[in-house]
C-alpha positions in Angstrom: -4.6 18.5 128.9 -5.8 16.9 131.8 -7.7 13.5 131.8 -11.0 15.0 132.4 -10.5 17.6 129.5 -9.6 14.4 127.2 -12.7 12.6 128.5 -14.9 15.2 127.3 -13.1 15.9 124.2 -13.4 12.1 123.2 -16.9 12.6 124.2 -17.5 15.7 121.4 -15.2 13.6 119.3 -17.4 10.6 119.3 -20.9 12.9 119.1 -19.5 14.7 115.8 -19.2 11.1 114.7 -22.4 9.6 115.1 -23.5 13.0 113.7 -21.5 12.7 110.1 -22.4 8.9 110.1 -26.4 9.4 110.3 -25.9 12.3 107.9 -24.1 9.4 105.6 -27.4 7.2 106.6 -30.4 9.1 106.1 -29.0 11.0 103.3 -27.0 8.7 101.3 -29.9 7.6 98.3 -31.3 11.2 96.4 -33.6 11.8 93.3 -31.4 11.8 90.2 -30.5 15.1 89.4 -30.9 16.4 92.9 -28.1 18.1 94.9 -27.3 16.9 98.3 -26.4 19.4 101.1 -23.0 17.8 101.7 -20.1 16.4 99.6 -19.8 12.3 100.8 -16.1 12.2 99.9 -15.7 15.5 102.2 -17.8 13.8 104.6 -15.4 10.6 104.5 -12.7 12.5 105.0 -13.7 14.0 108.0 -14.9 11.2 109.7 -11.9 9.4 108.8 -10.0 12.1 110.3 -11.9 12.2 113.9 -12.0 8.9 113.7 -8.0 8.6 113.5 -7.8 11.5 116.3 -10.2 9.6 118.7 -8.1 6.9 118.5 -5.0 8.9 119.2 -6.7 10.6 122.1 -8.1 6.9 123.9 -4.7 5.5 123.5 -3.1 8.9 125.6 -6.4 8.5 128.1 -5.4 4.5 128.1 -1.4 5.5 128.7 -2.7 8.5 131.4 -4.8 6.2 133.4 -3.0 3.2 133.5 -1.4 4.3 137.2 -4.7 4.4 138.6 -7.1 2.3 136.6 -6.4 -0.8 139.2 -7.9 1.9 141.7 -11.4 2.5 139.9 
């Protein structure tokens, strides 16, 4: 993967993100005895899982760039 690929992909990363979170937001209070359209604790566990592969991937970009990033 090259840094450009891992810029974009920490760029879809972070959009799925703010996606699941406003989902969490908007939809979080229901009528009693209503359904919602998603399971929270699913929902926590995916964002808790992008949010541990974002991480990953800054900290490769970080490593990948840190030849050139007195150059930018």
């Amino acid at each position: 993967m090259t840094i450009e690929q891992a810029l974009k992909e920490k760029n879809k990363i972070g959009a799925k993100l703010l996606k699941h979170w406003g989902k969490l937001k908007s939809d979080n209070s229901i009528i009693e005895g209503s359904n919602r359209s998603y399971d929270p604790l699913i929902l926590l566990k995916e964002i808790d899982e992008m949010s541990q592969n974002l991480i990953e991937l800054k900290t490769k970009i970080h490593i990948a760039s840190s030849t050139i990033r007195s150059k930018i």
